[in-house]
Backbone as a chain_set.jsonl record, in Angstrom:
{"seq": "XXXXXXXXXXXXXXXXXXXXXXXXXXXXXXXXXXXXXXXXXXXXXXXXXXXXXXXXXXXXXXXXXXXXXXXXXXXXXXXXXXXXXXXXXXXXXXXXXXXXXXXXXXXXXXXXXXXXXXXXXXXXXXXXXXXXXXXXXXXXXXXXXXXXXXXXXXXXXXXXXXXXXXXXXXXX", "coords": {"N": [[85.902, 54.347, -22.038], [87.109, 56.825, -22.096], [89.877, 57.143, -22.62], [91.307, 56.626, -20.5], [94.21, 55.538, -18.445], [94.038, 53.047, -17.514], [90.877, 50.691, -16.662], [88.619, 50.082, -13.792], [87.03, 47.966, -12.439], [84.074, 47.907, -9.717], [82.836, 45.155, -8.619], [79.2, 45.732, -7.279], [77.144, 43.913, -7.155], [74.166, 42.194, -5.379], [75.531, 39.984, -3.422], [78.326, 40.71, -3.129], [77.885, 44.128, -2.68], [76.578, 43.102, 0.116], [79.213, 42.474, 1.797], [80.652, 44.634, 1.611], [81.012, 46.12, -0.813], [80.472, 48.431, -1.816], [81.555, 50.422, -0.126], [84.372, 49.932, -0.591], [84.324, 50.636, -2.919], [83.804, 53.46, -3.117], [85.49, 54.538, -1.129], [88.16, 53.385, -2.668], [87.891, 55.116, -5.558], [87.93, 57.669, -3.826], [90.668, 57.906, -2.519], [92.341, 57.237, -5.28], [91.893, 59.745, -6.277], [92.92, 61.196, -4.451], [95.639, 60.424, -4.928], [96.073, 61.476, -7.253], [95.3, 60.664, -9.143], [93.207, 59.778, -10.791], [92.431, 60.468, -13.257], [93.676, 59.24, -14.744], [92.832, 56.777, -14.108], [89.927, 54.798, -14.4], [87.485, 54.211, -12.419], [84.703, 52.025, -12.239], [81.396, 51.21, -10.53], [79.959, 48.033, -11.216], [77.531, 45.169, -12.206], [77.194, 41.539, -11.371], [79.742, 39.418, -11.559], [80.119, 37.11, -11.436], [81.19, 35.459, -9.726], [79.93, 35.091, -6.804], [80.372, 34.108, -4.124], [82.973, 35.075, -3.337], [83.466, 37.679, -3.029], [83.81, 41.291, -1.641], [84.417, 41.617, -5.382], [87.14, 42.672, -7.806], [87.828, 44.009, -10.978], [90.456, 44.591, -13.534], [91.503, 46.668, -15.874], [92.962, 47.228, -19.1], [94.72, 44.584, -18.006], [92.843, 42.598, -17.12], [93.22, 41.028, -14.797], [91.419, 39.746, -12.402], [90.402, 40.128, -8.85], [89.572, 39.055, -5.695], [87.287, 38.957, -2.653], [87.845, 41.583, -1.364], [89.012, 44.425, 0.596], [88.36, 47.198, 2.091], [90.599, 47.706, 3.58], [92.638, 46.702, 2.046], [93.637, 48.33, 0.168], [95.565, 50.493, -0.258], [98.522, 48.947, -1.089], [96.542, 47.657, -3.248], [96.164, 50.104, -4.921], [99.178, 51.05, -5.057], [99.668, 48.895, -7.195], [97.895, 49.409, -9.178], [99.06, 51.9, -9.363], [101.63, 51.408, -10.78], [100.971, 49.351, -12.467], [101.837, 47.231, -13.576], [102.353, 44.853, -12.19], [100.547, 42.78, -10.869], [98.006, 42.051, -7.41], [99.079, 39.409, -5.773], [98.289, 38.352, -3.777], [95.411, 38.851, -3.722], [94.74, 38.209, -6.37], [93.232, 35.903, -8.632], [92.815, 33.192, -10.304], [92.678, 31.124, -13.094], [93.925, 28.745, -11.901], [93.48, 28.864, -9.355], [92.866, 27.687, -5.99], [89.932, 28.93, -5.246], [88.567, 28.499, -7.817], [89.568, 25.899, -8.543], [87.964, 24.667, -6.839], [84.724, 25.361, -7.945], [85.299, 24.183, -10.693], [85.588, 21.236, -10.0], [83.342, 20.948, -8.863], [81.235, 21.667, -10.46], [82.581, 19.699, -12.521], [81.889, 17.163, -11.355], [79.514, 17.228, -11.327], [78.391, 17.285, -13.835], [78.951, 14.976, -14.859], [77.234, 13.753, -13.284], [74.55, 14.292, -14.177], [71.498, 14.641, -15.451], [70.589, 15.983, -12.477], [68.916, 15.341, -9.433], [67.406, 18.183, -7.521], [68.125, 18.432, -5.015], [69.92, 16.338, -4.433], [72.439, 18.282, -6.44], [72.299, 20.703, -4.309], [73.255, 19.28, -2.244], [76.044, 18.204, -3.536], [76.984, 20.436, -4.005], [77.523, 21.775, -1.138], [79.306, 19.628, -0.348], [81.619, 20.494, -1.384], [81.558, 23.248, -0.169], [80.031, 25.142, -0.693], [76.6, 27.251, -0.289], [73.121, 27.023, -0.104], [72.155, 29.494, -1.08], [74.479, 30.164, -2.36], [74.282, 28.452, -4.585], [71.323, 29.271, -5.841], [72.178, 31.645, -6.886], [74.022, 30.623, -8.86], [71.932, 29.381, -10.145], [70.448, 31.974, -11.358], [72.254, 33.757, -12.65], [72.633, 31.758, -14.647], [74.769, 29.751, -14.92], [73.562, 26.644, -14.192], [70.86, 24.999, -15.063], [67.281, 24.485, -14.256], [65.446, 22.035, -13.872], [62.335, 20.615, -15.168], [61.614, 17.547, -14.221], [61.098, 13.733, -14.421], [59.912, 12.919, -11.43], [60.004, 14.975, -10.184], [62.172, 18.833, -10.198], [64.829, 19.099, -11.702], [68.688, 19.351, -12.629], [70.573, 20.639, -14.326], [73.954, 21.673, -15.776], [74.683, 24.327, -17.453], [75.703, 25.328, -21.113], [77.201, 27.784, -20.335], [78.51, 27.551, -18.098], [80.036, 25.087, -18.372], [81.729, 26.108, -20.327], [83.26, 28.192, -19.274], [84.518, 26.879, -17.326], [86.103, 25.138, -18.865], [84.584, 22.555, -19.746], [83.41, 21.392, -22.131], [83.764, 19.14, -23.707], [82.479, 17.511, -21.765], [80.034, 14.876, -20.42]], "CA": [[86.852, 54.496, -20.96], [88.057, 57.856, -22.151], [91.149, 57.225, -22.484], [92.282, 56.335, -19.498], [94.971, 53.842, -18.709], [93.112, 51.599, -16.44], [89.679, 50.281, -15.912], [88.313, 49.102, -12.547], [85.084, 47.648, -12.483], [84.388, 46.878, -8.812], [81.105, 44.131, -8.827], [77.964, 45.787, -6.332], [75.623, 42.986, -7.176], [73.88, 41.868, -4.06], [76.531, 39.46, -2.487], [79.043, 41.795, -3.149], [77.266, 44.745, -1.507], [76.748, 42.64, 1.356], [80.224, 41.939, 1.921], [81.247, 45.891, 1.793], [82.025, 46.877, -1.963], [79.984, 50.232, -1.607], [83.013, 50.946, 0.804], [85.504, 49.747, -1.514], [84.294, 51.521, -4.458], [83.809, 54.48, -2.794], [86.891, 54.692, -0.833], [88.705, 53.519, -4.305], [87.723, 56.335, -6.118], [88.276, 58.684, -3.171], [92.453, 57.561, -2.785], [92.887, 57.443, -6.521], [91.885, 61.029, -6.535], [94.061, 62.008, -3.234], [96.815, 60.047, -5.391], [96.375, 62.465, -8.405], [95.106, 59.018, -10.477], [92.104, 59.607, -11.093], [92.452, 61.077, -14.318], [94.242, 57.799, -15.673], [92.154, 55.311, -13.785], [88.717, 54.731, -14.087], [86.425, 53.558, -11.204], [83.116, 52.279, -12.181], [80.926, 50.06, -10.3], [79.153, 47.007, -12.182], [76.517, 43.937, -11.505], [77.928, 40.727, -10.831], [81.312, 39.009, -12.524], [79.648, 35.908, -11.355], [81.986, 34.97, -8.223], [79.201, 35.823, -5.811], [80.74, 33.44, -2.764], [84.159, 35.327, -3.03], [83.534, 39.153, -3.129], [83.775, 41.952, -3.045], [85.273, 41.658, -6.705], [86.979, 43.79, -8.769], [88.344, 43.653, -12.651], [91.255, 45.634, -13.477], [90.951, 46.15, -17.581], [93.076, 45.841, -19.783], [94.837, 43.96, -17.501], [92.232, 41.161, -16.839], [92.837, 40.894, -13.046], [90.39, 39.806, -10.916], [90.466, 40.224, -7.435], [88.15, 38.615, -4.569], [87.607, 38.99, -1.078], [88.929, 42.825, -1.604], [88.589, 44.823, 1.505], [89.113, 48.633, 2.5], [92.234, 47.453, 4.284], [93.212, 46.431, 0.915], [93.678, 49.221, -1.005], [97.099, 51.288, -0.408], [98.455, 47.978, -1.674], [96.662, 47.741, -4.8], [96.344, 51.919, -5.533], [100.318, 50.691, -5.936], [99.829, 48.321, -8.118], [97.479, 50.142, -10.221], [99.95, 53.114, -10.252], [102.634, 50.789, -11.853], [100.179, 48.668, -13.785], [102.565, 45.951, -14.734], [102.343, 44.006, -10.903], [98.786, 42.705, -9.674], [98.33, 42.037, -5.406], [99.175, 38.622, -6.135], [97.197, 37.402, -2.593], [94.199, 38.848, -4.076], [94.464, 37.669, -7.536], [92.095, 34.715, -9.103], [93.219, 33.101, -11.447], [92.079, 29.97, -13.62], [94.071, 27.689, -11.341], [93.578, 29.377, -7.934], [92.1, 26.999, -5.125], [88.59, 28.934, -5.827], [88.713, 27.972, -8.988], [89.548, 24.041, -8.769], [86.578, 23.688, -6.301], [84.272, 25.295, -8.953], [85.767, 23.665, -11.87], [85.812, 20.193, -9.82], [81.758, 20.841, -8.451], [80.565, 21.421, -12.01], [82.691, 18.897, -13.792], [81.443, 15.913, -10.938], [77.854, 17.467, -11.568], [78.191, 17.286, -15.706], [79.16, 13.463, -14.937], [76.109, 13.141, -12.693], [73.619, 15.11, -14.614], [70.626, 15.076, -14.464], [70.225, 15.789, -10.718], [67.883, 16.289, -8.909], [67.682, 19.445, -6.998], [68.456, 18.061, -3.675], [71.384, 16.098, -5.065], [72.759, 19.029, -6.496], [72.67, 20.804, -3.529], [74.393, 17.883, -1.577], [76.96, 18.191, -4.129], [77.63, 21.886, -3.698], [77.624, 21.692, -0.379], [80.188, 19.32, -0.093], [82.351, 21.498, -2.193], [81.593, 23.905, 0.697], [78.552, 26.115, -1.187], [75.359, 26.877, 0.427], [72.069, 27.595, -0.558], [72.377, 30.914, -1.719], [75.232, 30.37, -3.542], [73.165, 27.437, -5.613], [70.454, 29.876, -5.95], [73.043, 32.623, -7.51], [74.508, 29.907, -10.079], [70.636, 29.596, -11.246], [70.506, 33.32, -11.507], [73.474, 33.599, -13.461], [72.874, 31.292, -15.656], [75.25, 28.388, -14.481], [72.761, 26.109, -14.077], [69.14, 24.863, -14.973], [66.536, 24.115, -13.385], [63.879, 22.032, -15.67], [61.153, 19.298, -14.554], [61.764, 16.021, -14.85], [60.346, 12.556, -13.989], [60.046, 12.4, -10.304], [60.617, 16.35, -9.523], [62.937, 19.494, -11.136], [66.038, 18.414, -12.732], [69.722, 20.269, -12.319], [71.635, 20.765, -15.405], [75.35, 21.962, -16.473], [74.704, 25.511, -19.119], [76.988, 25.815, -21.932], [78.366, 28.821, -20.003], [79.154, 27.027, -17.093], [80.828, 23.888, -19.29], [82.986, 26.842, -21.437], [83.66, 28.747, -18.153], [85.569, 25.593, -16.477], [86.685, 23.753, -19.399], [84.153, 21.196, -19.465], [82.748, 21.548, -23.637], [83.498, 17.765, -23.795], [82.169, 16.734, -20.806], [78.988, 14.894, -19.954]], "C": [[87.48, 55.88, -20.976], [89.256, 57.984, -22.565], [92.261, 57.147, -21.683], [93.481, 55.07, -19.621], [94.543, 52.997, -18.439], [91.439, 51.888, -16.322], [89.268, 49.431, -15.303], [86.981, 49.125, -12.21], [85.334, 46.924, -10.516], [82.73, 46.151, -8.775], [80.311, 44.969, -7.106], [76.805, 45.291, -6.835], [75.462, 42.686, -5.287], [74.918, 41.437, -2.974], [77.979, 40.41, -2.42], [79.301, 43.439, -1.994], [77.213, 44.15, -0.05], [78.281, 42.593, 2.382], [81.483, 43.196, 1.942], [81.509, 46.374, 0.197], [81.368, 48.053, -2.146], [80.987, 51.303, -1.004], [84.61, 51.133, -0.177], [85.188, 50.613, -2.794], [84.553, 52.795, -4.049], [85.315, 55.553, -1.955], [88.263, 54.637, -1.974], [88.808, 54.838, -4.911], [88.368, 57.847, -4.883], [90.414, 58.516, -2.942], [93.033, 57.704, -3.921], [93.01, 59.084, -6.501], [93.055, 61.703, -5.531], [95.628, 61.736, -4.057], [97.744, 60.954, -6.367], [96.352, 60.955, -9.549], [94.095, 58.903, -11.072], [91.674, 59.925, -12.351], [92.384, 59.69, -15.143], [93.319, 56.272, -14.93], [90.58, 55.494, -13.539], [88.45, 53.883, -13.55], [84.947, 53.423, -11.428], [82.506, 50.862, -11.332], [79.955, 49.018, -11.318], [78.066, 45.86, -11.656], [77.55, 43.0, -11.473], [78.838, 40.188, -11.672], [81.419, 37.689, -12.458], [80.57, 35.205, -10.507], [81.471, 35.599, -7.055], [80.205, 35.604, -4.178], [82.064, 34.04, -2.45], [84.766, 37.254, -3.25], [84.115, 39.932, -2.116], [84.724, 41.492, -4.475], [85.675, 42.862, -7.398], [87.718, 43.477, -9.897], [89.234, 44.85, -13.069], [91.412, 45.68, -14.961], [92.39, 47.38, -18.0], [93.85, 44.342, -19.276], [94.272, 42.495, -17.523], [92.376, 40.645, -15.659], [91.774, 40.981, -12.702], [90.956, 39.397, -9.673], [89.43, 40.107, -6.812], [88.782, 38.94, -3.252], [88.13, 40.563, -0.67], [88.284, 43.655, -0.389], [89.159, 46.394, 1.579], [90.643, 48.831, 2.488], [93.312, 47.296, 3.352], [93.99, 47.563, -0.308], [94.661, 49.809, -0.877], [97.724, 49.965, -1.326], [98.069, 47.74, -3.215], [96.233, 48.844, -5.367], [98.507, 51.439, -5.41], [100.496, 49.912, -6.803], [98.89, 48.374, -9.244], [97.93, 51.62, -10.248], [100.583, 52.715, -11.366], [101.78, 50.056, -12.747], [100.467, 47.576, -14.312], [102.62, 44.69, -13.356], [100.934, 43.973, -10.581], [99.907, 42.214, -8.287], [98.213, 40.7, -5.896], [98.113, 37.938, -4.822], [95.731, 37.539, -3.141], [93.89, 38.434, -5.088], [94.093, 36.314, -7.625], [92.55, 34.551, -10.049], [92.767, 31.533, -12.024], [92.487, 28.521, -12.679], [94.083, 27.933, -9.811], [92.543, 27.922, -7.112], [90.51, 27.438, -5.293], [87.818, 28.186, -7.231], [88.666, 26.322, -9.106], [88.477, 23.862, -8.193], [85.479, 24.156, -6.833], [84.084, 24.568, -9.611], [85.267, 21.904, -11.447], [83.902, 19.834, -9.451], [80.886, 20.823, -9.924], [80.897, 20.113, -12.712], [82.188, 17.227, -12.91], [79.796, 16.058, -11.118], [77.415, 16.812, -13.419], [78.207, 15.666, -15.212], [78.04, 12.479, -14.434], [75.155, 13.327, -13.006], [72.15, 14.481, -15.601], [70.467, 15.519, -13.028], [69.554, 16.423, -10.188], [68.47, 17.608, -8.029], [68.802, 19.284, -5.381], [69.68, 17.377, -3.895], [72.355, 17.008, -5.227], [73.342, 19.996, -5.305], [73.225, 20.368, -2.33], [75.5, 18.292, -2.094], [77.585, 19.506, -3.635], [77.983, 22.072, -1.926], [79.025, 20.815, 0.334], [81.249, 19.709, -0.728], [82.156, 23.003, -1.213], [80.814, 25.469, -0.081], [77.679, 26.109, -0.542], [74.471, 27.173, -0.992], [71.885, 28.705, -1.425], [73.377, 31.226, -2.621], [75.012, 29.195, -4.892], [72.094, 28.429, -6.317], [71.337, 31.178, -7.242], [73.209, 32.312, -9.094], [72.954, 29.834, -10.688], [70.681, 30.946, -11.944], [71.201, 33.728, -12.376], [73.558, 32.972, -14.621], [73.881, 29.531, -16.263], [75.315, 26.944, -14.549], [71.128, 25.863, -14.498], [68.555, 24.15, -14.676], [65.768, 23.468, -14.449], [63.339, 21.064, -14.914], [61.304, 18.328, -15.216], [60.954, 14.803, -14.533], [60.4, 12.675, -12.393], [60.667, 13.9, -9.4], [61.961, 17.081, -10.445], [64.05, 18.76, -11.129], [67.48, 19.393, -12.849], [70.75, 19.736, -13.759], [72.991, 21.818, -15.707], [74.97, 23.204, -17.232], [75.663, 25.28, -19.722], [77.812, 26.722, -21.169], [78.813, 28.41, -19.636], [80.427, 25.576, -17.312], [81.524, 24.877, -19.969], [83.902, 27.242, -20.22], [84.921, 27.978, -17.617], [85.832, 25.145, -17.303], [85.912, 22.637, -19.599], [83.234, 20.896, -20.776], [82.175, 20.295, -23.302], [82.061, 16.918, -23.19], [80.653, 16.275, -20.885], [77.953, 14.173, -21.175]], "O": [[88.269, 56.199, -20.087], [89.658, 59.101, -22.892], [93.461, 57.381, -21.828], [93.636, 54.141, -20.414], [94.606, 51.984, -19.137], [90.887, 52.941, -16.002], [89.279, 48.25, -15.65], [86.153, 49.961, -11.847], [86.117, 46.082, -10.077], [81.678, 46.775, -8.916], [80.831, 44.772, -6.008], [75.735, 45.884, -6.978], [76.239, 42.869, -4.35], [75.207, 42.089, -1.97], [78.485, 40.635, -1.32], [80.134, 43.781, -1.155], [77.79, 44.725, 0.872], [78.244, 42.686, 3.609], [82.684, 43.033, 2.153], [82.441, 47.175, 0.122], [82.01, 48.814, -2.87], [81.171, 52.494, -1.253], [85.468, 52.002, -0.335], [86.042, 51.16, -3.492], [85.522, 53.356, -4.561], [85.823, 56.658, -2.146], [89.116, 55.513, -2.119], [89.784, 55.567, -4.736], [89.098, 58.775, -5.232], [91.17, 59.342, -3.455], [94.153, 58.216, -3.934], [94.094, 59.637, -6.688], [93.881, 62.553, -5.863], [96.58, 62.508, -3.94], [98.947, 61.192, -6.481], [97.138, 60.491, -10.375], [93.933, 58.003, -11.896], [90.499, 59.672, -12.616], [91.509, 59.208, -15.861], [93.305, 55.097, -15.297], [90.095, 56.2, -12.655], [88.877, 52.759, -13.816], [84.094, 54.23, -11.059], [82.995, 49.737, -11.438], [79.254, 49.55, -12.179], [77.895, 45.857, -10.437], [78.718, 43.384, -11.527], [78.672, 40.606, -12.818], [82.282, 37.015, -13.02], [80.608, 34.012, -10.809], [82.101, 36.395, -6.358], [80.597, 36.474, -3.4], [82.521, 33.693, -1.36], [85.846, 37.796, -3.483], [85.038, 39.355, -1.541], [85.83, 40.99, -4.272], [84.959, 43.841, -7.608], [88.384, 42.453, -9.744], [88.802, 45.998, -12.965], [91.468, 44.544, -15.433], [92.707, 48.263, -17.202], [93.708, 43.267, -19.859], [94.903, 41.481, -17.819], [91.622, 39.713, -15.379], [91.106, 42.012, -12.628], [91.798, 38.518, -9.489], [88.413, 40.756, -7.059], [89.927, 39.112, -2.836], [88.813, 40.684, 0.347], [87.056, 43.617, -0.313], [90.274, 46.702, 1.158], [91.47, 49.53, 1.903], [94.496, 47.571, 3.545], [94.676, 47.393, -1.316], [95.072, 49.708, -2.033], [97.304, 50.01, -2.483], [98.856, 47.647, -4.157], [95.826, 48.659, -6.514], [98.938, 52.087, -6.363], [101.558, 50.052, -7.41], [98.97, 47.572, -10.174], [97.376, 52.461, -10.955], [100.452, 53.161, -12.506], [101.99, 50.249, -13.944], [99.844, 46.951, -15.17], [102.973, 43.564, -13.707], [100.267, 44.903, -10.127], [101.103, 42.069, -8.036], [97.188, 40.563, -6.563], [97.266, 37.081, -5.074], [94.931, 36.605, -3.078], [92.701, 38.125, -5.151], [94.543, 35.517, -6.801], [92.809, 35.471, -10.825], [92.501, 30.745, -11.117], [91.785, 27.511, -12.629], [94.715, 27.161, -9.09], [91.653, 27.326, -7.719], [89.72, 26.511, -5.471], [86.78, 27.546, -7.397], [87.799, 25.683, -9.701], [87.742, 23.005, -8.683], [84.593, 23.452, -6.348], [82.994, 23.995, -9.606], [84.677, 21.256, -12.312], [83.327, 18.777, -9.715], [80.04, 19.996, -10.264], [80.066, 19.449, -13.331], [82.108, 16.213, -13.602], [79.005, 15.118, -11.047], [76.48, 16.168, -13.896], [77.076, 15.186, -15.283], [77.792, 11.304, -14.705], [74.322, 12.689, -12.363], [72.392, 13.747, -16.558], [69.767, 14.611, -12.579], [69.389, 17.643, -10.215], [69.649, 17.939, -7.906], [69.804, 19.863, -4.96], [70.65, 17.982, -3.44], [73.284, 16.921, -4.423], [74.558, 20.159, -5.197], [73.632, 21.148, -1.47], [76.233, 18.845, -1.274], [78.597, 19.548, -2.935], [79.02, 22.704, -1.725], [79.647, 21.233, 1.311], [82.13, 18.884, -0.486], [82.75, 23.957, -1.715], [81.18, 26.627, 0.116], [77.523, 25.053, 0.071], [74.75, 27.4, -2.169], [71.398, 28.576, -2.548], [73.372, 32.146, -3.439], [75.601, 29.246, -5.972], [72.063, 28.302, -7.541], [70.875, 31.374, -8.366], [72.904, 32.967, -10.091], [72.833, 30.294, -11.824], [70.966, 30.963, -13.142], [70.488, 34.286, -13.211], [74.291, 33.336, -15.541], [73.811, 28.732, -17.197], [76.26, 26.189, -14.777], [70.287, 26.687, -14.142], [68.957, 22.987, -14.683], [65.457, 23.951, -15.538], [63.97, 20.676, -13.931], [61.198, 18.144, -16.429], [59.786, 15.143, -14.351], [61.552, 12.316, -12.147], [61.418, 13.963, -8.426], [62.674, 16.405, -11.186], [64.114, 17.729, -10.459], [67.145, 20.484, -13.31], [71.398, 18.712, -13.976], [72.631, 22.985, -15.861], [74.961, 22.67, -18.342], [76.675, 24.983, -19.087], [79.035, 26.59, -21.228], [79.928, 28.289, -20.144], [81.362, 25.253, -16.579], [82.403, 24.204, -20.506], [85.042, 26.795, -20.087], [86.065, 28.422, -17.524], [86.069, 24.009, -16.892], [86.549, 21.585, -19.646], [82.276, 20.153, -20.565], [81.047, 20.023, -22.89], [81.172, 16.21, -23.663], [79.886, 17.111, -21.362], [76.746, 14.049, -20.966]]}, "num_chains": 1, "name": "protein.A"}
């Protein structure tokens, strides 16, 4: 890090990118510098932070803020609250019990309970938890989830990550 005070990872994995954080990074970095911040805050971009469905993202270190949904529009806003350092943008902040979060936490831990499932199940499930396709596809990707062959077609399983991630060791 250098030595800076702050590091801001903003996520340009795919969904991310899609969703503008090429803008946001780039604009980021360009305001810090107009600020005279750029010295003390580093701006790097990263792959994904694994909250594809709620990007752009960014990680404010040592902090531990994350922020979703983060937009251009966004940024005077929190370039003040990464001057001061001691206030996150509380609208943008994620946090273990945020509404993203419970319908995660609540889609995994009714999956661990149902698990095995088939594929198509699975994506039923997510779906009614208001996921698509692509964000099923992600959680494979990631690691989330696995895919394995079972009796009667593939098979949808829980990972350790995804059971530490949410709380769900016990479960299942």
């Amino acid at each position: 890090m250098y030595w800076c005070r702050l590091h801001v990872l903003v996520c340009t994995a795919n969904h991310c990118t899609q969703k503008g954080a090429q803008q946001v990074a780039a604009r980021l970095r360009l305001e810090l510098k107009r600020a005279g911040l750029d010295a003390e805050i580093m701006v790097n971009t990263c792959d994904s932070i694994d909250l594809c469905d709620i990007g752009p993202n960014i990680v404010v270190y040592p902090q531990g803020w994350i922020y979703r949904n983060v937009q251009v529009s966004d940024l005077p806003e929190l370039i003040e609250s990464l001057r001061a350092g001691d206030r996150p943008v509380e609208r943008l902040l994620l946090r273990p019990d945020s509404g993203d979060e419970a319908r995660r936490r609540a889609l995994y831990r009714e999956a661990v309970e149902q698990e095995p499932l088939s594929v198509e199940a699975f994506a039923a499930l997510a779906e009614r938890y208001g996921f698509d396709e692509a964000w099923v596809a992600e959680q494979a990707r990631r690691g989330f989830i696995a895919r394995k062959p079972g009796e009667g077609g593939d098979r949808i399983t829980v990972t350790s990550k995804a059971r530490h991630r949410y709380g769900l060791e016990g479960a299942g």
